[in-house]
C-alpha positions as CSV (number, residue, x, y, z in Angstrom):
1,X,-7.9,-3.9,-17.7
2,X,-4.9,-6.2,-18.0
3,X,-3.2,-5.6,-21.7
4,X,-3.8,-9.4,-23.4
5,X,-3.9,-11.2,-20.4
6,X,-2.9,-14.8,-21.6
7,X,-2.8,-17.1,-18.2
8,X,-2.7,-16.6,-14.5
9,X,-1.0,-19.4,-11.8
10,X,-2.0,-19.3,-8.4
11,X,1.7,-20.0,-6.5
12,X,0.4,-19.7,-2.8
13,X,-2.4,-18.6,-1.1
14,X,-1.7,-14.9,-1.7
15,X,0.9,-15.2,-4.4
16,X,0.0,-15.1,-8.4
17,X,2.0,-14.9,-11.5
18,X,0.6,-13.6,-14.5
19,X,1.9,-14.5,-17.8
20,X,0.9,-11.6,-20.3
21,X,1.6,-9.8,-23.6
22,X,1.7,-6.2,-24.1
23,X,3.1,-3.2,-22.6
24,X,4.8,-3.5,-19.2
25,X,4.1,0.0,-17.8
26,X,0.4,-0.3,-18.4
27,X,0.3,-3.5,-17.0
28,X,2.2,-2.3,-13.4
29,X,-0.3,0.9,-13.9
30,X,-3.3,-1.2,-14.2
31,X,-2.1,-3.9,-11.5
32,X,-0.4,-1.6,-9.0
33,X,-4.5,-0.3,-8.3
34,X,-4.8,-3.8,-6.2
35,X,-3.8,-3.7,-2.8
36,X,-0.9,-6.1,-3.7
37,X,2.6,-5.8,-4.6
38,X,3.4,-6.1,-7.9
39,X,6.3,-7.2,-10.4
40,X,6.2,-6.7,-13.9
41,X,9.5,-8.5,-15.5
42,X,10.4,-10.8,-18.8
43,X,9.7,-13.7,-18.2
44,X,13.2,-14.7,-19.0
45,X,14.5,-12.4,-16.9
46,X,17.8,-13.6,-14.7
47,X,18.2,-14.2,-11.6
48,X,20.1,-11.7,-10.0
49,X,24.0,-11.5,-10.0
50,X,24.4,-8.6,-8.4
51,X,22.3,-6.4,-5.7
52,X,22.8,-3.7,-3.6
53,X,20.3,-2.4,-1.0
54,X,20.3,0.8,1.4
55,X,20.3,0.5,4.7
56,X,18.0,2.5,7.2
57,X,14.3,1.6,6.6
58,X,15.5,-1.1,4.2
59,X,17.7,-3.5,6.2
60,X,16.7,-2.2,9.2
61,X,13.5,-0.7,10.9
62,X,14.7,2.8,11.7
63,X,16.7,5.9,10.8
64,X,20.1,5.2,12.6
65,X,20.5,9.4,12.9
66,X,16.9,9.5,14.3
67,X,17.8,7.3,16.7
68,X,21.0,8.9,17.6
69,X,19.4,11.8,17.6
70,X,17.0,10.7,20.3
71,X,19.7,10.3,23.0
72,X,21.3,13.7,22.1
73,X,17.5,15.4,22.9
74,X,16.9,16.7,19.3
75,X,15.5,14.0,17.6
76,X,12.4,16.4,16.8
77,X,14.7,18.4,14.7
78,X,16.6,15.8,13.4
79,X,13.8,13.4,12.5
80,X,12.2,16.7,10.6
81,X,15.5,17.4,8.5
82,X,15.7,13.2,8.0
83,X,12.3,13.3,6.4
84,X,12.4,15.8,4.0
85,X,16.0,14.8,2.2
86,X,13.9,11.4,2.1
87,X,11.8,13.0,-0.3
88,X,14.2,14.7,-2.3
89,X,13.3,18.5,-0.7
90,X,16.5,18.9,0.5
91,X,20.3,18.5,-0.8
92,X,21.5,15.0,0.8
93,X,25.2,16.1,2.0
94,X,24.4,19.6,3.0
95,X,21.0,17.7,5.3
96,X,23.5,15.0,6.9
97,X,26.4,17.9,7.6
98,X,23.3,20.0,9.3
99,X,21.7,17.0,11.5
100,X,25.8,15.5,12.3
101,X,26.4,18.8,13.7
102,X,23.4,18.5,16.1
103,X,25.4,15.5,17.5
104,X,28.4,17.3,18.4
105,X,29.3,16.1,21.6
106,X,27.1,12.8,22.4
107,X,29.8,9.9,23.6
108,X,30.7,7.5,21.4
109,X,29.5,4.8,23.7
110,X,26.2,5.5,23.2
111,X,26.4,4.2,19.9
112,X,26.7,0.9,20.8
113,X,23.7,1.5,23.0
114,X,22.1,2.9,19.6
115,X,22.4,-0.2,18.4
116,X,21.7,-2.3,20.7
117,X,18.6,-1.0,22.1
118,X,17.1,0.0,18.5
119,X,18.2,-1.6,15.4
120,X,16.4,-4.4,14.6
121,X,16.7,-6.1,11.2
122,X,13.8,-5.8,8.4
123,X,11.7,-8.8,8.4
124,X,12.6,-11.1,5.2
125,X,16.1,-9.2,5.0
126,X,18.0,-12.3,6.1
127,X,16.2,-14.4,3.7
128,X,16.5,-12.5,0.7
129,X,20.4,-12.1,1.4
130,X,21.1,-15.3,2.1
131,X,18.9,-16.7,-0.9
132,X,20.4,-14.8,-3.6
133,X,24.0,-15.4,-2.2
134,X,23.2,-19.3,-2.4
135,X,22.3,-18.5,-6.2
136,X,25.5,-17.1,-6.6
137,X,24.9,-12.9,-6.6
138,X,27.2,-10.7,-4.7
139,X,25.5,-8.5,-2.2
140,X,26.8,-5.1,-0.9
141,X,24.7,-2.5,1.9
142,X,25.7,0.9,0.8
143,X,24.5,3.5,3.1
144,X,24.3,7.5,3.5
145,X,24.5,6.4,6.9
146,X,27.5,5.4,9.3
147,X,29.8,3.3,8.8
148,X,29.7,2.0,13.2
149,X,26.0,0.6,11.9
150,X,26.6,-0.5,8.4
151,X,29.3,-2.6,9.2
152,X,27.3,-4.2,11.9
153,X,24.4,-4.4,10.1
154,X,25.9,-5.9,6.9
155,X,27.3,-8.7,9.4
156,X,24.6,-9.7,11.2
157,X,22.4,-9.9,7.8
158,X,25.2,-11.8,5.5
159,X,26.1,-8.9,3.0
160,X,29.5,-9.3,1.0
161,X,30.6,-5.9,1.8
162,X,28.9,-2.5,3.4
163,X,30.0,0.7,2.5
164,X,28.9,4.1,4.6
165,X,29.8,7.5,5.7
166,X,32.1,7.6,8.7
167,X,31.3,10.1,12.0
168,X,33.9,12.6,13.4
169,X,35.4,11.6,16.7
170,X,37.6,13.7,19.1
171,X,38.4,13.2,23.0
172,X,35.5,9.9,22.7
173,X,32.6,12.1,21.7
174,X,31.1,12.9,18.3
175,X,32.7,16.1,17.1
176,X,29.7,16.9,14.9
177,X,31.4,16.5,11.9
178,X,31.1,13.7,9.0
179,X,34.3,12.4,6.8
180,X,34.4,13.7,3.6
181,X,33.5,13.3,0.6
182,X,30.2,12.3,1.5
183,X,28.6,9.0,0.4
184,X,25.4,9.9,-1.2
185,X,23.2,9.4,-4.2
186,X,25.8,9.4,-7.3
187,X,27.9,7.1,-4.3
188,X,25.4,4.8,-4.4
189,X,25.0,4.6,-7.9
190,X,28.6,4.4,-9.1
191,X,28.6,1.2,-6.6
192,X,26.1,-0.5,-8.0
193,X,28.1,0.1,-11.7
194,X,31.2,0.2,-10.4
195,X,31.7,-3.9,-10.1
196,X,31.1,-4.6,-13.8
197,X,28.0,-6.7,-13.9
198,X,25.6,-7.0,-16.5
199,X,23.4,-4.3,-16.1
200,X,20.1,-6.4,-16.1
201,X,21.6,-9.1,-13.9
202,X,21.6,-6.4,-11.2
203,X,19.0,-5.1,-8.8
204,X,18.9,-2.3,-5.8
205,X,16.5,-1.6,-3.1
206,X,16.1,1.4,-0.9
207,X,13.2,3.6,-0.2
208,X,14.4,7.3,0.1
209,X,15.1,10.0,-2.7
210,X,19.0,9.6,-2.3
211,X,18.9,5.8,-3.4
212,X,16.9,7.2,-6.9
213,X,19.9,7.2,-9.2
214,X,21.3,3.6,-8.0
215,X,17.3,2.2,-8.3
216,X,17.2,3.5,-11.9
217,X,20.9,2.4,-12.9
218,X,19.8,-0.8,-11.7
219,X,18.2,-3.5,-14.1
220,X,15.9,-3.9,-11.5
221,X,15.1,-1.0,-9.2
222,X,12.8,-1.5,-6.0
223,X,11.2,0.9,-3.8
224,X,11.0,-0.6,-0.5
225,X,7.8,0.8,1.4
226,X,9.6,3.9,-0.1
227,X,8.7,8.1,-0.6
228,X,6.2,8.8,-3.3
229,X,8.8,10.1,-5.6
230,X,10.7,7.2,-5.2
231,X,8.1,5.1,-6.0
232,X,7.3,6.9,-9.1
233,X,11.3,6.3,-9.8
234,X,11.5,2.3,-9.3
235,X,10.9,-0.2,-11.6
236,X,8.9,-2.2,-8.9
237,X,7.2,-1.1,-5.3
238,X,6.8,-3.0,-2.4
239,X,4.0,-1.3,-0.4
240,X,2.5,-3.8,1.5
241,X,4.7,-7.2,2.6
242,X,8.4,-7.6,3.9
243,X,11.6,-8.0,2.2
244,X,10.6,-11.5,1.2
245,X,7.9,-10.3,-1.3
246,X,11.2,-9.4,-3.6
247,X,12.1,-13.5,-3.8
248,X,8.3,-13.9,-5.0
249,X,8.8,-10.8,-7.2
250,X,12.1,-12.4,-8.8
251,X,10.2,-15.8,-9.8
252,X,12.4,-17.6,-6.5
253,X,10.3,-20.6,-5.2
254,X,9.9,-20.7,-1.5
255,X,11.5,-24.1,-1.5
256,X,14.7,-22.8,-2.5
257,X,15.1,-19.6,-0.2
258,X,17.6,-19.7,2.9
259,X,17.6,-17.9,6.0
């Protein structure tokens, strides 16, 4: 049962907002047992100034290292190792030193192949980017992942700046290594603070265990079709619908989203 439930608006056919009084948690608890996604903010709540989203399985529909991996004939390993650290069983760095080194000597050429042939951008990511740019937020991709993807990535979706992890190269193959110091959970979160914006004017979506500390420094965190844990982290879950459901979540009428 909703806590003092006071009025309900129907915004499209599968959209409501629910104006109510009492305590947020219990009312994400209570509403979070519907098959729908669900947003529990003040109603005067602002719009966003500043967010910062992760990249694999967020802004785009795969694991760039799985997919690397896949050419190199170990994704089976890889893929394993990828999963776990995405639910927080295993240290981040010392996981993405252990499946780089599996890469050792793949040619760097098949990188752009990589990206070619599999990275494809979330549905609803160009939207929600390019909306909240045209209300005036700064947008930055910050990725445990590689730099050859994130800058690409953050390009072709409209992102202010991308930040990643850059891959060891010697004689035009992938020496197996990975620059240090590692971008990686605190990374993530000392971008998101690091710019100086009002805390609650910021928001961050990702959907793994290492984007936990940037989801929870945010003012709004968002776990994007994310691990359990992470879920349990966020302020907000989207389980169901595409990167689009976060404009509906923030209170943005369709009319004034941009792609």
């Amino acid at each position: 049962m909703l806590p003092a439930a006071a009025s309900a608006e129907q915004v499209a056919d599968t959209v409501f907002r629910l104006r109510f009084a009492g305590d947020p948690a219990m009312a994400r608890r209570a509403l979070e047992q519907l098959p729908a996604d669900v947003f529990v903010r003040p109603i005067d709540a602002p719009i966003p100034r500043m967010l910062v989203a992760d990249m694999d399985s967020t802004m785009i529909t795969v694991e760039c290292i799985d997919e690397l991996a896949d050419y190199a004939g170990v994704k089976p390993q890889v893929a394993e190792i990828t999963e776990r650290a995405m639910r927080g069983e295993l240290d981040f760095a010392g996981s993405l030193r252990a499946r780089v080194a599996l890469l050792k000597g793949l040619d760097v050429s098949v990188l752009a192949r990589c990206y070619e042939e599999r990275v494809r951008i979330m549905p609803g990511a160009r939207t929600l980017i390019q909306t909240l740019k045209s209300l005036g937020a700064w947008t930055l991709l910050v990725s445990g992942g590689f730099t050859y993807f994130a800058d690409r990535v953050a390009a072709e979706i409209g992102f202010d700046e991308a930040r990643a992890n850059v891959l060891g190269v010697s004689g035009g193959k992938l020496d197996g290594t990975v620059a240090e110091p590692i971008l990686g959970a605190e990374e993530k979160r000392a971008a998101l603070i690091g710019k100086g914006f009002d805390t609650a004017a910021t928001i961050a979506i990702g959907d793994g265990a290492n984007d936990i500390p940037m989801l929870q420094a945010a003012g709004l965190g968002i776990a994007y079709h994310g691990k359990p844990k992470v879920v349990g982290a966020a302020g907000a879950a989207v389980r169901f619908g595409d990167l689009s459901v976060v404009l509906h979540g923030l209170g943005i009428a369709p009319a004034d989203w941009r792609n």
